[in-house]
ChimeraX commands (.cxc) that place a marker at each C-alpha (Angstrom):
marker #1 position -6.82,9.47,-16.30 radius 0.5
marker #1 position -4.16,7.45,-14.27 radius 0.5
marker #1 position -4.48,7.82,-10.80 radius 0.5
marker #1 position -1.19,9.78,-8.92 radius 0.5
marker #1 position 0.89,7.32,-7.41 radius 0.5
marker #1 position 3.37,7.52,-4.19 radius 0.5
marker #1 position 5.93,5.61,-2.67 radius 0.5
marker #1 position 7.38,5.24,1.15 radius 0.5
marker #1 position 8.88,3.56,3.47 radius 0.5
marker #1 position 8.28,2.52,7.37 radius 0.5
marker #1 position 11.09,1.91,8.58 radius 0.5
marker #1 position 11.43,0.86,12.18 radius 0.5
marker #1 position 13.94,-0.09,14.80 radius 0.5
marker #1 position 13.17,-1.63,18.56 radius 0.5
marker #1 position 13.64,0.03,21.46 radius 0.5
marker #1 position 13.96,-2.53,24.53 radius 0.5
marker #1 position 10.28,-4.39,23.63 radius 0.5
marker #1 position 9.16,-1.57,21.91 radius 0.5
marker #1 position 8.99,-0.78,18.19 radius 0.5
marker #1 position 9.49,2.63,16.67 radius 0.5
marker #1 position 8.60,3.83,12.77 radius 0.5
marker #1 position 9.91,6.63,11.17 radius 0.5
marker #1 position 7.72,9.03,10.05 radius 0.5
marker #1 position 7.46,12.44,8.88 radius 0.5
marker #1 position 5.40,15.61,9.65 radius 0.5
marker #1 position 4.88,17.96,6.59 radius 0.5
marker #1 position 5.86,21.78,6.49 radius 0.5
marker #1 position 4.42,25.02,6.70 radius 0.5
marker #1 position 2.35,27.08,8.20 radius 0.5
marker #1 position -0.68,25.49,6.60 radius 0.5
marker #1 position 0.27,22.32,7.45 radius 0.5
marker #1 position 0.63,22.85,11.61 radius 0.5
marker #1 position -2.21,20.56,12.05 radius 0.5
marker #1 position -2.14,17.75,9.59 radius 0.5
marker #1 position -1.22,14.35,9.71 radius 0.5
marker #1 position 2.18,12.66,10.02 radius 0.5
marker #1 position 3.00,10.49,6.97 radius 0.5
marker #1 position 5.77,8.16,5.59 radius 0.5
marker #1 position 8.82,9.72,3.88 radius 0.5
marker #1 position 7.28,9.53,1.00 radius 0.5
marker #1 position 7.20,10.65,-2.76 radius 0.5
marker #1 position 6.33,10.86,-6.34 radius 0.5
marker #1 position 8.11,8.67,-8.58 radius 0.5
marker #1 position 10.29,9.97,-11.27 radius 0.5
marker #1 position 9.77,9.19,-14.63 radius 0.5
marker #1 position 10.85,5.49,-15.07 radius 0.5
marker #1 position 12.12,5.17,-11.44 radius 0.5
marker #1 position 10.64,1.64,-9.56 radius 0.5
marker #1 position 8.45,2.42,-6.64 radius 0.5
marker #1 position 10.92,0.94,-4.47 radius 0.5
marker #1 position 13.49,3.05,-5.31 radius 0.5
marker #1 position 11.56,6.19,-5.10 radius 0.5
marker #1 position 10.53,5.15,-2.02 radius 0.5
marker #1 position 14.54,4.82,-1.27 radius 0.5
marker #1 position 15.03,8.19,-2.46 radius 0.5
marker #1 position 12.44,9.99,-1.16 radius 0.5
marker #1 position 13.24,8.68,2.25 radius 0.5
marker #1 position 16.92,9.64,1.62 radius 0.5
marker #1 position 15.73,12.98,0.44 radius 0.5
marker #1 position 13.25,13.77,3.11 radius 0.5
marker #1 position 15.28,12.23,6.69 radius 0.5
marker #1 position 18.45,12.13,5.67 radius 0.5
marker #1 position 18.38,8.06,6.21 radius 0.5
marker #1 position 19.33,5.53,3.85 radius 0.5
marker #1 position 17.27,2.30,3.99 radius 0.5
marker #1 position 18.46,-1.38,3.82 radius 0.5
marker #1 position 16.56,-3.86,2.73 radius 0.5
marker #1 position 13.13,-3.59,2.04 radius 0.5
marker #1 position 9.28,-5.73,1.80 radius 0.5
marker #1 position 6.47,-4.61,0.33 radius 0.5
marker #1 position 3.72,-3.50,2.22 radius 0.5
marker #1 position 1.15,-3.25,-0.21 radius 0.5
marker #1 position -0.46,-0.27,-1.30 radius 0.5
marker #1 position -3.43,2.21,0.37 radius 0.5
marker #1 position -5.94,4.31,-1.57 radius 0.5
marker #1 position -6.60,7.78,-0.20 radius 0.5
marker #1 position -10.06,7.92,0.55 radius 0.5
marker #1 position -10.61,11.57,-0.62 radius 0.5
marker #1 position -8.15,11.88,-3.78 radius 0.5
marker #1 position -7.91,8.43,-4.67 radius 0.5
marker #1 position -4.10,8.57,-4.69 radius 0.5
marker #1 position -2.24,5.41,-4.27 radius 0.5
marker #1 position 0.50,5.24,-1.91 radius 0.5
marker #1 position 2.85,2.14,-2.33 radius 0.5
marker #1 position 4.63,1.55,1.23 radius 0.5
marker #1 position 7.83,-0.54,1.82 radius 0.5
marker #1 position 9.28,-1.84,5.26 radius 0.5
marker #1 position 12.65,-2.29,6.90 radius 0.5
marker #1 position 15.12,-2.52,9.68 radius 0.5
marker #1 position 15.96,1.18,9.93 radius 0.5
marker #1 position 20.01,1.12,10.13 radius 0.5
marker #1 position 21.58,0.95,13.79 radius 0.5
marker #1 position 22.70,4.35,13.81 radius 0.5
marker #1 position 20.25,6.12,12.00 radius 0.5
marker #1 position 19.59,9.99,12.74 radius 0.5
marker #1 position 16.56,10.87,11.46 radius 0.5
marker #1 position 16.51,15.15,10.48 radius 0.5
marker #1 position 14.74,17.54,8.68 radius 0.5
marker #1 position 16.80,17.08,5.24 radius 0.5
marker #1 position 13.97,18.50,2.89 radius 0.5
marker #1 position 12.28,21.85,3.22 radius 0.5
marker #1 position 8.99,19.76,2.48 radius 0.5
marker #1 position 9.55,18.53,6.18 radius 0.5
marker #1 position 9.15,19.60,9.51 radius 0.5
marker #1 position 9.58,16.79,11.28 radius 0.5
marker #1 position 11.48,13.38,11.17 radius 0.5
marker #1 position 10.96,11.17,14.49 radius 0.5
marker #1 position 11.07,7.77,15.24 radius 0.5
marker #1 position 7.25,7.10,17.26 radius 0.5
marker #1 position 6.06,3.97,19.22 radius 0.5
marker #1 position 3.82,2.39,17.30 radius 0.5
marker #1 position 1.00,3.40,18.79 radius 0.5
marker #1 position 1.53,6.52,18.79 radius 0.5
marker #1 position 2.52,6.77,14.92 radius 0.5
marker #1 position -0.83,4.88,14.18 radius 0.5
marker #1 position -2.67,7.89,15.80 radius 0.5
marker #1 position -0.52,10.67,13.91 radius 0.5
marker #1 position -0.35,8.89,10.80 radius 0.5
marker #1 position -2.75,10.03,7.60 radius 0.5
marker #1 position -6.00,8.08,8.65 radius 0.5
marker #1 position -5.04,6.20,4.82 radius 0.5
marker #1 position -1.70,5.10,5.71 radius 0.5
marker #1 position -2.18,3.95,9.87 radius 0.5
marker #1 position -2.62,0.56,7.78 radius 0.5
marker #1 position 1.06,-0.05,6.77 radius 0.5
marker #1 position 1.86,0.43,10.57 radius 0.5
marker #1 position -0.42,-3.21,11.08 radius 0.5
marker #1 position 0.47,-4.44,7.95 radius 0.5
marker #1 position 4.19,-3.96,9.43 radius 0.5
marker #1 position 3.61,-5.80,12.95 radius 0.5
marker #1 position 2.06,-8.58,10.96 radius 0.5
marker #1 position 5.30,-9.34,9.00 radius 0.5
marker #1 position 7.22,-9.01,12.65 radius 0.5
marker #1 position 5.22,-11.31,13.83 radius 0.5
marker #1 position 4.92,-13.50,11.01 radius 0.5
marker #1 position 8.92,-13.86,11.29 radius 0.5
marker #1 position 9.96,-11.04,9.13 radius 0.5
marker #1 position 12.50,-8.87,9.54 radius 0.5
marker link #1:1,2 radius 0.2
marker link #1:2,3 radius 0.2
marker link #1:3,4 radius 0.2
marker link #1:4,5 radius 0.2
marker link #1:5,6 radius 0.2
marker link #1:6,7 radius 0.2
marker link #1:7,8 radius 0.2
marker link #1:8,9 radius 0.2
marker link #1:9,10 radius 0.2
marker link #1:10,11 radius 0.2
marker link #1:11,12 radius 0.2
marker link #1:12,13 radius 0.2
marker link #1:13,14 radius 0.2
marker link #1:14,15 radius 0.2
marker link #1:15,16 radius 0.2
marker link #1:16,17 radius 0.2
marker link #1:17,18 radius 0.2
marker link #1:18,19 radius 0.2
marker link #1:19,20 radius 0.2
marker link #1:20,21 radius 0.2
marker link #1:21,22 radius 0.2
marker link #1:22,23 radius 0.2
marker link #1:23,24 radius 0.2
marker link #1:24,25 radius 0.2
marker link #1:25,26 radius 0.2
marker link #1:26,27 radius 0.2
marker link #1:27,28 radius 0.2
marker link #1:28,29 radius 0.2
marker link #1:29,30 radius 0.2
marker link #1:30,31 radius 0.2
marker link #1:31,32 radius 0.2
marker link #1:32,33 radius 0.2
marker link #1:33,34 radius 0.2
marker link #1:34,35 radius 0.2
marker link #1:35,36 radius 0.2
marker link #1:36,37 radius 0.2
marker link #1:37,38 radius 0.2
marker link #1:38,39 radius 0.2
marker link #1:39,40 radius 0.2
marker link #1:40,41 radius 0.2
marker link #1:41,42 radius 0.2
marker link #1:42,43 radius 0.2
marker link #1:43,44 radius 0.2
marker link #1:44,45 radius 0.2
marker link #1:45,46 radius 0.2
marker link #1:46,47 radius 0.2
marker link #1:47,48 radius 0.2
marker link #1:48,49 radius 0.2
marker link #1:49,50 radius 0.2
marker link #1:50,51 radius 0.2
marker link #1:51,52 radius 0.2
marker link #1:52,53 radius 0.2
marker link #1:53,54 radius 0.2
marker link #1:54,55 radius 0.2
marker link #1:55,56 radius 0.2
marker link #1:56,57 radius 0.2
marker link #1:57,58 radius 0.2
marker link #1:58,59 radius 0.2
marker link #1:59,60 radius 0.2
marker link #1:60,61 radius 0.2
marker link #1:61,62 radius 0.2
marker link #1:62,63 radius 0.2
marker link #1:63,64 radius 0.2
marker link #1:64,65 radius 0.2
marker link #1:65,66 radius 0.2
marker link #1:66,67 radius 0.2
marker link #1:67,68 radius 0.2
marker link #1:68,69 radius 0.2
marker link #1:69,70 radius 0.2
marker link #1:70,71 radius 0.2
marker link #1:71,72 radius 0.2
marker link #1:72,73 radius 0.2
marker link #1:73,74 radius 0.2
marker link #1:74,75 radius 0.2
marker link #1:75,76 radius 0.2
marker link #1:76,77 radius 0.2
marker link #1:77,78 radius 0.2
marker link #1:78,79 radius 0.2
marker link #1:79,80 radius 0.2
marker link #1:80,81 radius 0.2
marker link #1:81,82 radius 0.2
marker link #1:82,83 radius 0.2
marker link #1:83,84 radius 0.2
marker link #1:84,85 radius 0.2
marker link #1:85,86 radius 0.2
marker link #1:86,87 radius 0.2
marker link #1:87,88 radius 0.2
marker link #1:88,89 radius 0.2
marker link #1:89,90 radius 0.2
marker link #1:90,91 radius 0.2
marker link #1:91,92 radius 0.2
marker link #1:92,93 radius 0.2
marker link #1:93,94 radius 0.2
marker link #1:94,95 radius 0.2
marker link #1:95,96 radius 0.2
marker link #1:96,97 radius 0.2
marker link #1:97,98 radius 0.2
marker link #1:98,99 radius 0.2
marker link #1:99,100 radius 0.2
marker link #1:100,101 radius 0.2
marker link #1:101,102 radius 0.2
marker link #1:102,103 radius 0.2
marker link #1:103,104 radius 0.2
marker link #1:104,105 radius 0.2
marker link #1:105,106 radius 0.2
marker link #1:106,107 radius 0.2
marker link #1:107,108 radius 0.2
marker link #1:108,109 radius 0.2
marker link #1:109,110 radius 0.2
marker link #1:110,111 radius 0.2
marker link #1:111,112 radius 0.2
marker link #1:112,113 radius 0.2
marker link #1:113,114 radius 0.2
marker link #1:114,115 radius 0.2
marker link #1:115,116 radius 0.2
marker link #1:116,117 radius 0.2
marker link #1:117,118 radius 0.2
marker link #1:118,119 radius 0.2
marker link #1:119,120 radius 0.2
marker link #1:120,121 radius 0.2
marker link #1:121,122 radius 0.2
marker link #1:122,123 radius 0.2
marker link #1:123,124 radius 0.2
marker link #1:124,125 radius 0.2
marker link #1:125,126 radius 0.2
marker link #1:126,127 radius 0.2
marker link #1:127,128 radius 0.2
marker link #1:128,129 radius 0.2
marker link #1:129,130 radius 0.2
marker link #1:130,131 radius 0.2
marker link #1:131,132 radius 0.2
marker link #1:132,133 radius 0.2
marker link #1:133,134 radius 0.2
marker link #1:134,135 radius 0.2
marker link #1:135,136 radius 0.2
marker link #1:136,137 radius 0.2
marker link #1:137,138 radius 0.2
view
């Protein structure tokens, strides 16, 4: 049976020396205490990763991304699901909002602080991410 499969994106923006991410909190009642993720999504039938990722971002913030590098992919330790991520520049005067019921949340955190909030499965694409800064990406 193929294994589900996910795409996001971390987009991020600096803040005087400081980077922010975007990321997400989940909805509902039953969700109060879990993790923060990536905007994030299923594919649709035929649709690239990258441009679900797009979408889903879109869908869930409200933000449309730019351009975009791969991050790689995780594999949830518990369900196995694979979550592709993608990174970019978040546009100058993005807004992030609630602009899906499936969110609660849509906040740009430091770094650090994302990493902490983040699914323990995805913190990854938030050091895969300063790597490519600091390899020269952008």
């Amino acid at each position: 049976m193929p294994r589900k499969q996910s795409a996001g994106t971390l987009l991020y923006r600096t803040n005087g020396s400081d980077i922010e991410v975007l990321v997400v909190h989940p909805s509902g009642n039953y969700n109060r205490r879990a993790p923060w993720s990536l905007p994030k999504g299923l594919p649709d039938e035929g649709e690239e990763l990258e441009a679900a990722a797009r979408r889903e971002t879109l869908e869930e913030t409200g933000v449309v991304a730019g351009e975009l590098v791969a991050l790689g992919h995780v594999d949830y330790q518990k369900s196995h699901k694979r979550i592709f991520g993608f990174a970019g520049r978040a546009p100058a005067d993005a807004s992030p909002r609630c602009a899906s019921w499936e969110v609660d949340r849509a906040e740009f955190l430091a770094v650090d602080d994302a990493r902490q909030k983040l699914h323990p499965d995805q913190a990854v694409f938030v050091d895969r991410l300063l790597e490519h800064l600091a390899a020269g990406g952008d």
